[in-house]
VOKE-149557 format. One record per residue (C-alpha): x, y, z. Coordinates in steps of 0.1 Angstrom, whole numbers, always signed. Layout:
residues N
<pt X="X" Y="Y" Z="Z"/>
...
***
This chain:
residues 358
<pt X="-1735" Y="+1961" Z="+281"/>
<pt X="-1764" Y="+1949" Z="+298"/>
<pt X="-1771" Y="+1915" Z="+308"/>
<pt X="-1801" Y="+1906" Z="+282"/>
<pt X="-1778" Y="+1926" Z="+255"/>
<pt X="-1749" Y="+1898" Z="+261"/>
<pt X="-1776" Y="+1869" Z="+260"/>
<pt X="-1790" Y="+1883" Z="+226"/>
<pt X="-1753" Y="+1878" Z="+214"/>
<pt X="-1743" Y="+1846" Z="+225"/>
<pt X="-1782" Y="+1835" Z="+210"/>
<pt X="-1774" Y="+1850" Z="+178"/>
<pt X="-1737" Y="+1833" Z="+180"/>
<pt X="-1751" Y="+1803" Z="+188"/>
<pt X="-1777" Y="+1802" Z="+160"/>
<pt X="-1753" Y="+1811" Z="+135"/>
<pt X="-1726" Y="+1780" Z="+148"/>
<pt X="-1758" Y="+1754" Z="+144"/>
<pt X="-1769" Y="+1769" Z="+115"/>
<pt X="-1728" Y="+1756" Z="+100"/>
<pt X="-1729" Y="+1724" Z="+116"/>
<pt X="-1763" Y="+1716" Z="+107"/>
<pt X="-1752" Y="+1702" Z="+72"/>
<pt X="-1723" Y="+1685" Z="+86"/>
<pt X="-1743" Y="+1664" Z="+113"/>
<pt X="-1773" Y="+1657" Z="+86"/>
<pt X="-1744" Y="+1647" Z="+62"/>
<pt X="-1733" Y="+1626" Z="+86"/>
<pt X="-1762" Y="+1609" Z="+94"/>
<pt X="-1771" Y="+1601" Z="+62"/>
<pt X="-1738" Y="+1582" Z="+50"/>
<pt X="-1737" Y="+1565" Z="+80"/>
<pt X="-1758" Y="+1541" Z="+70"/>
<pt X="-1758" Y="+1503" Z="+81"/>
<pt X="-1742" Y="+1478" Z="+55"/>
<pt X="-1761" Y="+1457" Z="+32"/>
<pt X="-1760" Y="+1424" Z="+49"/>
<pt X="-1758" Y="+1394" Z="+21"/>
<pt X="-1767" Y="+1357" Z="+26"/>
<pt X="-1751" Y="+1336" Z="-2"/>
<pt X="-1757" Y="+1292" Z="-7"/>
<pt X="-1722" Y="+1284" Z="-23"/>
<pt X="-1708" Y="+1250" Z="-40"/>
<pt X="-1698" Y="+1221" Z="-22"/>
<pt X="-1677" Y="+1222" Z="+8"/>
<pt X="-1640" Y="+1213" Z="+13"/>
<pt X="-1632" Y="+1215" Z="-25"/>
<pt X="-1608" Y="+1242" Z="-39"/>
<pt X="-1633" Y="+1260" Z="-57"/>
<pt X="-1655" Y="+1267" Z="-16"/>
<pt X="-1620" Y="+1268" Z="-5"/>
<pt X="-1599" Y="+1288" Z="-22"/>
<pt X="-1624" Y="+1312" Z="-43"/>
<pt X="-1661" Y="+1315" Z="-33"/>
<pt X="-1657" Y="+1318" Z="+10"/>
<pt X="-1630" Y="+1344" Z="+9"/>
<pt X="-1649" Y="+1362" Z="-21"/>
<pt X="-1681" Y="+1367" Z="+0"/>
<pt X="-1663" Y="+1370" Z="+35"/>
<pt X="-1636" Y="+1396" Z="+31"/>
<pt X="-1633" Y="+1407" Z="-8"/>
<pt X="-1663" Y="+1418" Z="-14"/>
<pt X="-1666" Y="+1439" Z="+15"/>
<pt X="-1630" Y="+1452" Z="+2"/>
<pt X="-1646" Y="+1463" Z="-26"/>
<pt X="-1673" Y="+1479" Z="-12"/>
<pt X="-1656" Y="+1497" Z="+11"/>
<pt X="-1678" Y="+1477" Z="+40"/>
<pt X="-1707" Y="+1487" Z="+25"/>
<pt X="-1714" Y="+1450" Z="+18"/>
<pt X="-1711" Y="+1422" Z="+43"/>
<pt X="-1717" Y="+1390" Z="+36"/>
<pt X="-1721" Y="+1351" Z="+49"/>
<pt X="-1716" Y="+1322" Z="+26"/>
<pt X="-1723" Y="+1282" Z="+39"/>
<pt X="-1717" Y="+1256" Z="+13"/>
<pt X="-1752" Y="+1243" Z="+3"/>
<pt X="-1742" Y="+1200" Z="+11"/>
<pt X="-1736" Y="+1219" Z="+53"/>
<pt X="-1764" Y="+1240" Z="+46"/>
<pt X="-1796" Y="+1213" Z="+51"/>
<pt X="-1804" Y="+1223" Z="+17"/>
<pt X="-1812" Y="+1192" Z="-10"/>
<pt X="-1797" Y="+1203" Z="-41"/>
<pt X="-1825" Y="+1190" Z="-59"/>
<pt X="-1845" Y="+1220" Z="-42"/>
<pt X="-1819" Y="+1247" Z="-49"/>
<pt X="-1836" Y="+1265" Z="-78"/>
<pt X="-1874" Y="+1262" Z="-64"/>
<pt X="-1865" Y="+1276" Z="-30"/>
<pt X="-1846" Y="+1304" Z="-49"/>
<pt X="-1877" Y="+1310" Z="-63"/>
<pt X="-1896" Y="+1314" Z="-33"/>
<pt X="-1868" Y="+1339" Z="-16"/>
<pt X="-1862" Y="+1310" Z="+12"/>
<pt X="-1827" Y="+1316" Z="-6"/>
<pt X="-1821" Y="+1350" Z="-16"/>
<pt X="-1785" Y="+1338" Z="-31"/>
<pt X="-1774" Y="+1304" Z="-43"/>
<pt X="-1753" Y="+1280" Z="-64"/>
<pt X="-1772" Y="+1250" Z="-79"/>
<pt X="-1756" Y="+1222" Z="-98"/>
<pt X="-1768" Y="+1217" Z="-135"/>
<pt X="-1762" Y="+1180" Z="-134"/>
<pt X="-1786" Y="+1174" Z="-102"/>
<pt X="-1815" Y="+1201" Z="-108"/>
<pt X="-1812" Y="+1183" Z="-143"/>
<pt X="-1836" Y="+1153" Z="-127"/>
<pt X="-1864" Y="+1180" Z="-128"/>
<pt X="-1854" Y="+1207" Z="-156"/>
<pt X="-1830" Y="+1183" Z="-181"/>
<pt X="-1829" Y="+1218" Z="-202"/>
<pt X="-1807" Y="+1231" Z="-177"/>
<pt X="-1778" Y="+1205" Z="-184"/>
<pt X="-1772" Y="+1204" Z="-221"/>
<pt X="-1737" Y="+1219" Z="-215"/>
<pt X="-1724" Y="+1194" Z="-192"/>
<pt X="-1741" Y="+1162" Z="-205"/>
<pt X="-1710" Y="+1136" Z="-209"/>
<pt X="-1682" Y="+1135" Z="-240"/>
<pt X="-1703" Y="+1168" Z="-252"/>
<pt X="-1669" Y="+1189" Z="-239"/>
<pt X="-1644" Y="+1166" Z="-243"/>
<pt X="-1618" Y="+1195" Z="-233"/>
<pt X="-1615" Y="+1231" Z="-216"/>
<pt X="-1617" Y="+1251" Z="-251"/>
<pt X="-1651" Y="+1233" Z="-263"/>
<pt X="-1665" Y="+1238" Z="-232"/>
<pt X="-1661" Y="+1278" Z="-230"/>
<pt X="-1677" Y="+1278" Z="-265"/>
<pt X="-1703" Y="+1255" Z="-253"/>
<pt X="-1709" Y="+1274" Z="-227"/>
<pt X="-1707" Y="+1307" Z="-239"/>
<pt X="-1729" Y="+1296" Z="-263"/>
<pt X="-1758" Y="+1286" Z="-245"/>
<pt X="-1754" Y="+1308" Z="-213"/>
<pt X="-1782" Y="+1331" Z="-231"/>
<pt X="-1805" Y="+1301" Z="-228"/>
<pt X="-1799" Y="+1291" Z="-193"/>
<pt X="-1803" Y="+1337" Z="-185"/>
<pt X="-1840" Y="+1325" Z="-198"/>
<pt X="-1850" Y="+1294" Z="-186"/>
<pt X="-1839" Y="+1308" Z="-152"/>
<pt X="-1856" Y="+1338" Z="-154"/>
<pt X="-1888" Y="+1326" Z="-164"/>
<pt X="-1891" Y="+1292" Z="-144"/>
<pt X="-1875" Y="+1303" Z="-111"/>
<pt X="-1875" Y="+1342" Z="-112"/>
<pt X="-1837" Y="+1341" Z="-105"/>
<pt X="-1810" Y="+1367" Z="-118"/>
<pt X="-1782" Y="+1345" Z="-133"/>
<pt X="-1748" Y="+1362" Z="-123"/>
<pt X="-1725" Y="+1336" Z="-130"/>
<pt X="-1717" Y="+1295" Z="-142"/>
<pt X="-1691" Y="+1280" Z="-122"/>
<pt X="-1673" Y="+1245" Z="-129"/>
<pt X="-1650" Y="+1220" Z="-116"/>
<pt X="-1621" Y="+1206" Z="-130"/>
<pt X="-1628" Y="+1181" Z="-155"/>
<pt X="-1643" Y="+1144" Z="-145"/>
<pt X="-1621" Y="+1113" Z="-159"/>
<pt X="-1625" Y="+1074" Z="-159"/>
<pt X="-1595" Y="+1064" Z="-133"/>
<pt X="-1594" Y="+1022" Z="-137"/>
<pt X="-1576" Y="+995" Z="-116"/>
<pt X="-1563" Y="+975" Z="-149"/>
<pt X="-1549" Y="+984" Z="-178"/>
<pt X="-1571" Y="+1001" Z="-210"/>
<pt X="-1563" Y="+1012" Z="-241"/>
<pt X="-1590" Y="+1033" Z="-252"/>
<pt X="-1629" Y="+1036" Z="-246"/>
<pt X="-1635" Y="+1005" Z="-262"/>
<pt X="-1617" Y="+981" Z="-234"/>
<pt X="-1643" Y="+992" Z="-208"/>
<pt X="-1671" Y="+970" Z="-220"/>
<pt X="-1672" Y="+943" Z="-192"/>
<pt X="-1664" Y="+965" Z="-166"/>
<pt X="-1683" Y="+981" Z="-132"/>
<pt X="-1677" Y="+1016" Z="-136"/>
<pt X="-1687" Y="+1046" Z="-106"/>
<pt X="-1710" Y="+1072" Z="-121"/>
<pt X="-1726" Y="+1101" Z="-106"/>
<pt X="-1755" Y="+1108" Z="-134"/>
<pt X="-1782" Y="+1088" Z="-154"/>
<pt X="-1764" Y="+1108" Z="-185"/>
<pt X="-1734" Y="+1088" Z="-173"/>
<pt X="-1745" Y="+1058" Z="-166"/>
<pt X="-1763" Y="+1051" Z="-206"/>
<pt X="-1732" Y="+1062" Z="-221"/>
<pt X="-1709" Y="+1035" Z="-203"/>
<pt X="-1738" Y="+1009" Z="-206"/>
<pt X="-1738" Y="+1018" Z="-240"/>
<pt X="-1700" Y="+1010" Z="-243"/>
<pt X="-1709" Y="+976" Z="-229"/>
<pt X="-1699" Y="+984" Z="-191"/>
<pt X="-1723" Y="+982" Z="-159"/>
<pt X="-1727" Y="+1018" Z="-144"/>
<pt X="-1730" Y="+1017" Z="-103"/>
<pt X="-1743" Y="+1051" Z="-93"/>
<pt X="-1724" Y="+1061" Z="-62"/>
<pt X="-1717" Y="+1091" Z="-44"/>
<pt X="-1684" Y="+1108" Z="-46"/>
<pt X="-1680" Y="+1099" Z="-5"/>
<pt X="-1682" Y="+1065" Z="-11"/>
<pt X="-1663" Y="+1061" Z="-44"/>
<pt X="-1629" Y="+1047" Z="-25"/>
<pt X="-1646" Y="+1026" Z="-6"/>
<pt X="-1667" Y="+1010" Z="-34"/>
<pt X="-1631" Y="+1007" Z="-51"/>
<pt X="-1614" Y="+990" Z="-21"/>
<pt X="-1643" Y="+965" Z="-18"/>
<pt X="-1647" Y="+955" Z="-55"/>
<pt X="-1681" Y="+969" Z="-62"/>
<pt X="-1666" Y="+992" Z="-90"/>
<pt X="-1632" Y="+981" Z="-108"/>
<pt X="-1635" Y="+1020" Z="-124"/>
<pt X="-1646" Y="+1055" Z="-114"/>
<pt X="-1656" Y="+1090" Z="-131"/>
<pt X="-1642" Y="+1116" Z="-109"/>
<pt X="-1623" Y="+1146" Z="-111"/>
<pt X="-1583" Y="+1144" Z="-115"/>
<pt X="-1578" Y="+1164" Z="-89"/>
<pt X="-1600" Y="+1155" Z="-59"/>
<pt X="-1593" Y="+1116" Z="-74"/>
<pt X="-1552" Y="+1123" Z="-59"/>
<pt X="-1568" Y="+1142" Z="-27"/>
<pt X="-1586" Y="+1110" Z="-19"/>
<pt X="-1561" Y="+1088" Z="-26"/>
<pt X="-1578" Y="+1072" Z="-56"/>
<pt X="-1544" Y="+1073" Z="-79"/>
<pt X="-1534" Y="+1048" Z="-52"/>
<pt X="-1558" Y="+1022" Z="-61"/>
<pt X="-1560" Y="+1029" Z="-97"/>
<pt X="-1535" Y="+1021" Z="-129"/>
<pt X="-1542" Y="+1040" Z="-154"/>
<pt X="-1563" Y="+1071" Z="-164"/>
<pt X="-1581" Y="+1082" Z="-199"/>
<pt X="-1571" Y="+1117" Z="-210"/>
<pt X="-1607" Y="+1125" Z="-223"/>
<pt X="-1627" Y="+1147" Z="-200"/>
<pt X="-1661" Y="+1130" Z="-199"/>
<pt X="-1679" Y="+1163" Z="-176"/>
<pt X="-1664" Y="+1192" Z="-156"/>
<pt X="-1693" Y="+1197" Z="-131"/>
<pt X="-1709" Y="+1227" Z="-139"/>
<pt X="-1727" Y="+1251" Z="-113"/>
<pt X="-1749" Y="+1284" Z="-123"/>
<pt X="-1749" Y="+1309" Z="-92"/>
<pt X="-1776" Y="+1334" Z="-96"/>
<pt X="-1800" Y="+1357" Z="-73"/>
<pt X="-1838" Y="+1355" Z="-62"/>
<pt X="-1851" Y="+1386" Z="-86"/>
<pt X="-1869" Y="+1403" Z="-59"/>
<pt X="-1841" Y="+1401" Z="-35"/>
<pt X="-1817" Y="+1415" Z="-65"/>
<pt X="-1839" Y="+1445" Z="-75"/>
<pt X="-1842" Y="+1455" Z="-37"/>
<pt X="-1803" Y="+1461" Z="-34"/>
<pt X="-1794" Y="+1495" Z="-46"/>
<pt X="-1784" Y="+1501" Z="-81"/>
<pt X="-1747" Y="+1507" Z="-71"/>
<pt X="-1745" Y="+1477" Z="-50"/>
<pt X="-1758" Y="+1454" Z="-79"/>
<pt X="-1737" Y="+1474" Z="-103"/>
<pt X="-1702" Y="+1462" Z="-81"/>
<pt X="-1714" Y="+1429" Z="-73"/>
<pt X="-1721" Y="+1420" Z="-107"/>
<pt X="-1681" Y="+1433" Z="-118"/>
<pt X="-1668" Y="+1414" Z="-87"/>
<pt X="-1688" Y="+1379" Z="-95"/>
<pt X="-1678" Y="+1381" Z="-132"/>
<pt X="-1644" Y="+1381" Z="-117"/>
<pt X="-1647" Y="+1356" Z="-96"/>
<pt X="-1665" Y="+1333" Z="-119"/>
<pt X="-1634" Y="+1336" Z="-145"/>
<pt X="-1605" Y="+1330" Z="-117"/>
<pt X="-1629" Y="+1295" Z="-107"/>
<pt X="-1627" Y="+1287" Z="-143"/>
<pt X="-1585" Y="+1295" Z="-149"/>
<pt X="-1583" Y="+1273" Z="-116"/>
<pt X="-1605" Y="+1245" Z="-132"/>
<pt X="-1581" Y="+1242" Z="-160"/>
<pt X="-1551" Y="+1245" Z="-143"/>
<pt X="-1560" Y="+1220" Z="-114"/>
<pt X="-1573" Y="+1196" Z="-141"/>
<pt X="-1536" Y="+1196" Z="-159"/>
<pt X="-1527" Y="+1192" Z="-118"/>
<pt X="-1543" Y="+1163" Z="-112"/>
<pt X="-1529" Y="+1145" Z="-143"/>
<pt X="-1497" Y="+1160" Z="-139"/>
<pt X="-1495" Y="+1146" Z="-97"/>
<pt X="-1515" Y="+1112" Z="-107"/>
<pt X="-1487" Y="+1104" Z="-134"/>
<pt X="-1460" Y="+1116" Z="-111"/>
<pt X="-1446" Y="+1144" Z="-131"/>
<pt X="-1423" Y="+1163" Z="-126"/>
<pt X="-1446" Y="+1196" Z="-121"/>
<pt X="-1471" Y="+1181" Z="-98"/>
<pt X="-1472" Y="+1209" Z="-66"/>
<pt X="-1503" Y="+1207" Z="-47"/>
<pt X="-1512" Y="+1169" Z="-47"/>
<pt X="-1494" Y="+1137" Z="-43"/>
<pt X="-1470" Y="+1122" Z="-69"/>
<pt X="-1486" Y="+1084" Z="-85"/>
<pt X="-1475" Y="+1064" Z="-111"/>
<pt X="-1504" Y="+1058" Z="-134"/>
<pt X="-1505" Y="+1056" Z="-170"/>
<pt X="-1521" Y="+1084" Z="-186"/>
<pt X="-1543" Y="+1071" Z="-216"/>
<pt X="-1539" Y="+1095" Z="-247"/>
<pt X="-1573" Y="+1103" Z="-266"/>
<pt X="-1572" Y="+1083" Z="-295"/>
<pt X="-1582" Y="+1088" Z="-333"/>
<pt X="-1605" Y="+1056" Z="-325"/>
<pt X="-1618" Y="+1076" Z="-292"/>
<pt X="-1627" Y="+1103" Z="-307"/>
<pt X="-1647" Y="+1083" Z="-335"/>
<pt X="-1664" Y="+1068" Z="-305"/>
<pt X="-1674" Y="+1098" Z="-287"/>
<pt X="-1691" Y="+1115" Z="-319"/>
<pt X="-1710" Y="+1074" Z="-322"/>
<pt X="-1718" Y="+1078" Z="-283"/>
<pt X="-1729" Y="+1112" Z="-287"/>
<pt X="-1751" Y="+1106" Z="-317"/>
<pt X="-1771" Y="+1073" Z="-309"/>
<pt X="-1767" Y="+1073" Z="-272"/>
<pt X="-1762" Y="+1109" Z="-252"/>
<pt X="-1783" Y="+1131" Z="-271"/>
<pt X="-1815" Y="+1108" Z="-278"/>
<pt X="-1814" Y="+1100" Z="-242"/>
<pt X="-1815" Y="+1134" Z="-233"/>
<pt X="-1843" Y="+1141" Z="-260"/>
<pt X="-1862" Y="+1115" Z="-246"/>
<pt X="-1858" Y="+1128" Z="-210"/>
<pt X="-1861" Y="+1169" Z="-221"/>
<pt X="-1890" Y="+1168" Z="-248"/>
<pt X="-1897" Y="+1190" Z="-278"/>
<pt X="-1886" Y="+1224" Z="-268"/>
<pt X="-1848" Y="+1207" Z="-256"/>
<pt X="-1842" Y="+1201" Z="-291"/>
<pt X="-1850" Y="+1236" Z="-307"/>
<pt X="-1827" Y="+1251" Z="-280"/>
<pt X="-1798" Y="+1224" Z="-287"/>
<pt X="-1800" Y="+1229" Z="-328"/>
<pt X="-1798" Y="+1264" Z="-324"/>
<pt X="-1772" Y="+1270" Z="-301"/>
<pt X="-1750" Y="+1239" Z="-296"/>
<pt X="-1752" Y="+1218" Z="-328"/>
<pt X="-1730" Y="+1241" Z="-348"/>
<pt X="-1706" Y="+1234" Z="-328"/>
<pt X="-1705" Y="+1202" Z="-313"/>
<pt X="-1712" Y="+1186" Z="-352"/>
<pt X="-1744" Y="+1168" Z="-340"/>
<pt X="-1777" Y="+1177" Z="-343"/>
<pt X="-1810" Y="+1166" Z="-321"/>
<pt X="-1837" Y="+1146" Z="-335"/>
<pt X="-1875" Y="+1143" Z="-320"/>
<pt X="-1872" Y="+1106" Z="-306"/>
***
């Protein structure tokens, strides 16, 4: 065979072998593609909920479930030179693309937004769900239409108690007293009970205790023991007076760019995720009483002594009084017309009280 005859094979041969790998090497090339890189504004820092459920989420579970196809970085927003108070409007704007805000502080500007958590309205985990569940439509509105943000999820903390340094029977033996509050919601309801509300951070509730600013404090049961606040305190009320509840949603631009698939699994794994923060919320909040009282099932905190105040017949007689002449005009008054259409038809029938124009 001549020498041109044996090129004119090995041509034809090699043709033929790119002509098979051809659909391997473009198949290749087009699954290799580079992962979907994720910047998310979580919940506080150094609590259980950051801790134990949102950072490893976002930094190893999700990309679990995605097979790597999703990578993501989370900061808390308080380590994140974020104001809270700004959450939702730089949402908006797509400076964050992913974020947690917290009803009870973008309630100064939108007081819509915290119907759910305003104080004694869930007195325990069961209302709150309902509550909740109830008016989650609402809050899928007023985000979308204010802010342009996706909701995909409400978060909250374990439920906030009174902890005092003396002895109390009941709601009604607070009048007199300095109590720590963290909300103007907070602070009528214990002025209305005859006490003097201090608003002070939850940093500097120990050492307002220590130095006899306050002689009480709202705070959660559990982060109350991490601080050592079961230390300086006697006795704690039973009656949860707000749980601290956080939405977590996405700018909508920065949500419809993502692939269908990819917004299909992250929704799945947030719903998740949101329902493990809320079994954790409940369980931590029996926690907290459990190690402040020093029971015998207290595990992750320190054992106390204090007297655990039961809720009361008369308590509960003075939470639907609170909540009728002081909670919900105040809010009224603060939210406007449209507050009270949204209350009446999704939250009266079942808290038992209904809104009226101030």
């Amino acid at each position: 065979m001549t020498r041109s005859g044996i090129w004119a094979i090995l041509s034809c041969c090699l043709m033929t072998l790119v002509a098979v790998l051809m659909p391997a090497f473009t198949l290749a090339q087009t699954t290799r593609e580079d992962p979907i890189r994720l910047k998310i504004v979580g919940g506080l820092a150094d609590v259980s909920q950051y801790v134990r459920y949102e950072e490893p989420f976002w930094r190893r579970r999700l990309s679990e479930a995605s097979g790597g196809r999703i990578q993501a970085e989370i900061a808390p927003f308080d380590r994140s030179g974020i104001r809270a108070q700004e959450m939702l409007a730089l949402m908006r704007l797509g400076v964050v693309p992913f974020g947690t805000a917290l009803l009870a502080i973008v309630s100064t500007e939108e007081p819509e937004f915290n119907a759910v958590d305003l104080p004694i309205v869930s007195p325990d985990m069961e209302t709150l769900r309902r509550t909740v569940t109830a008016y989650r439509p609402h809050l899928e509105e007023l985000l979308a239409q204010r802010y342009d943000v996706e909701l995909l999820a409400v978060y909250t903390y374990p439920a906030q108690v009174i902890f005092c340094r003396n002895a109390f029977r009941g709601l009604t033996d607070l009048a007199g007293r300095r109590i720590r509050t963290s909300s103007v919601g907070q602070s009528e309801m214990f002025a209305a009970l005859g006490a003097t509300p201090v608003v002070i951070p939850f940093g500097e509730t120990l050492a307002a205790m220590r130095s006899g600013v306050v002689e009480c404090a709202v705070t959660g049961t559990l982060s109350a023991n991490a601080i050592g606040l079961n230390e300086m305190t006697t006795h704690m009320h039973g009656m949860a007076i707000t749980w601290g509840l956080s939405v977590f949603g996405a700018n909508r631009a920065a949500w419809q760019s993502l692939p269908e698939w990819a917004r299909t699994l992250i929704r799945h794994e947030v719903g998740q995720l949101e329902e493990e923060i809320w079994k954790a919320a409940e369980v931590e909040t029996g926690e907290g009483i459990a190690c402040n009282a020093g029971m015998p099932d207290c595990r992750s905190g320190r054992r106390g002594t204090m007297t655990i105040v039961p809720v009361s017949e008369a308590d509960q007689e003075r939470r639907f009084r609170l909540l009728t002449e002081t909670v919900l005009p105040g809010w009224v008054r603060r939210c406007g017309e449209p507050c009270i259409e949204a209350w009446n038809s999704r939250l009266a029938p079942i808290i038992g009280v209904r809104a009226e124009p101030d």
